[in-house]
N, C-alpha and C positions, 0 to 999 in steps of 0.2 A: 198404824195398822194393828198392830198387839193390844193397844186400847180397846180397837174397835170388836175384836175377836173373844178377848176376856170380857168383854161385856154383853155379845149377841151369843155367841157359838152354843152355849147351855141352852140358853132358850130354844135354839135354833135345832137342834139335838133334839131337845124332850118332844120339842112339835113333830118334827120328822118320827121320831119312834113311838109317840103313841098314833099318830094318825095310820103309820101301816100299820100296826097293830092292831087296831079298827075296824083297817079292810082286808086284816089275814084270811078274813072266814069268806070273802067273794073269791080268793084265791082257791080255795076248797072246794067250789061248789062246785056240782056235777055235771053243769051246761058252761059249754064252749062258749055261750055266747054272752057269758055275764063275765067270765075270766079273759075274756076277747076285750070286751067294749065295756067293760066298767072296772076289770081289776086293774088290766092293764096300763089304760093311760092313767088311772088313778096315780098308781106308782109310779110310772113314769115323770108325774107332773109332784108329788114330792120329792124324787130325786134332784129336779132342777131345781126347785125352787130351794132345796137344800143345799145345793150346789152352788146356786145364786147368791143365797144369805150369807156363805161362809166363804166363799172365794170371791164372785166380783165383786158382790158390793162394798166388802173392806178396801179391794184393793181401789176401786173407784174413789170411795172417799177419801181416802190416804192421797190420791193424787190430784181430785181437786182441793183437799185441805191446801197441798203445797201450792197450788197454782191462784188461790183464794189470797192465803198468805204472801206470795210473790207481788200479786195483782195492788194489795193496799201497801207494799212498803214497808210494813209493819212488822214488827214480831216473827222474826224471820226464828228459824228454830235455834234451844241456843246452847251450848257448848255441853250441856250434863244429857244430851238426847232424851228429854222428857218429851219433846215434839209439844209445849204447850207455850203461850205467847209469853214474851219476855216485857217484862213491864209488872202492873198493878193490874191488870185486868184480868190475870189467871186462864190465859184460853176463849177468852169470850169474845170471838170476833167482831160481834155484828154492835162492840160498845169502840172499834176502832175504824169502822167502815164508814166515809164519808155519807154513803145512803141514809144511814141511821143515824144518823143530826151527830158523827162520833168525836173523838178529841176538835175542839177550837183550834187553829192554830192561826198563827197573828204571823203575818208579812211584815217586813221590813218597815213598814208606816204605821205600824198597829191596828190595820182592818183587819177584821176578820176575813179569813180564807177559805174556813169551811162552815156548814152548819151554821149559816147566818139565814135568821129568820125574815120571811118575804112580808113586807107590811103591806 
């Protein structure tokens, strides 16, 4: 989740603060009805959307990462808390995910088990 935070949250900031900054000047204006029906939900709707980028959706991702990671077996997180896969793949799930043709692995007879190709 700290990965995902130091890599959006700036973004996620400058968007938020130049867009009300943008629409400071509807807040200003002299009719009830532009500061009613066009300031308002404005801001309303970069608050969530602020609020959205920088609290749920970390926290969503943070827990289906673990539940991603659970799901194949795999690269379970590993003792230094970097939260990235243990192995040679650096984090790249979708190169250990059965779906995406990922590790071979050979059964007790030597067939393949995964990621064998349909002729």
């Amino acid at each position: 989740m700290t990965f995902c935070l130091e890599t959006v949250a700036l973004p996620i900031i400058d968007g938020s603060i130049s867009t009300l900054l943008g629409i400071v000047m509807l807040g200003a204006s002299k009719f009830a009805f532009v500061r009613k029906y066009f300031f308002l939900p404005y801001v309303i709707i970069v608050l969530i959307g602020a609020f959205n980028g920088l609290v749920v959706l970390p926290v969503a991702l943070s827990v289906s990462w673990d539940m991603v990671v659970g799901f194949t077996g795999r690269g379970r997180r590993g003792d230094n808390g970097t939260g990235l896969l243990d192995g040679s793949n650096h984090g790249n799930i979708a190169s250990v995910h059965p779906l995406n043709g990922g590790d071979d692995d050979e059964d007790e007879g030597g067939k393949k088990t995964q990621g064998d190709e349909v002729k």
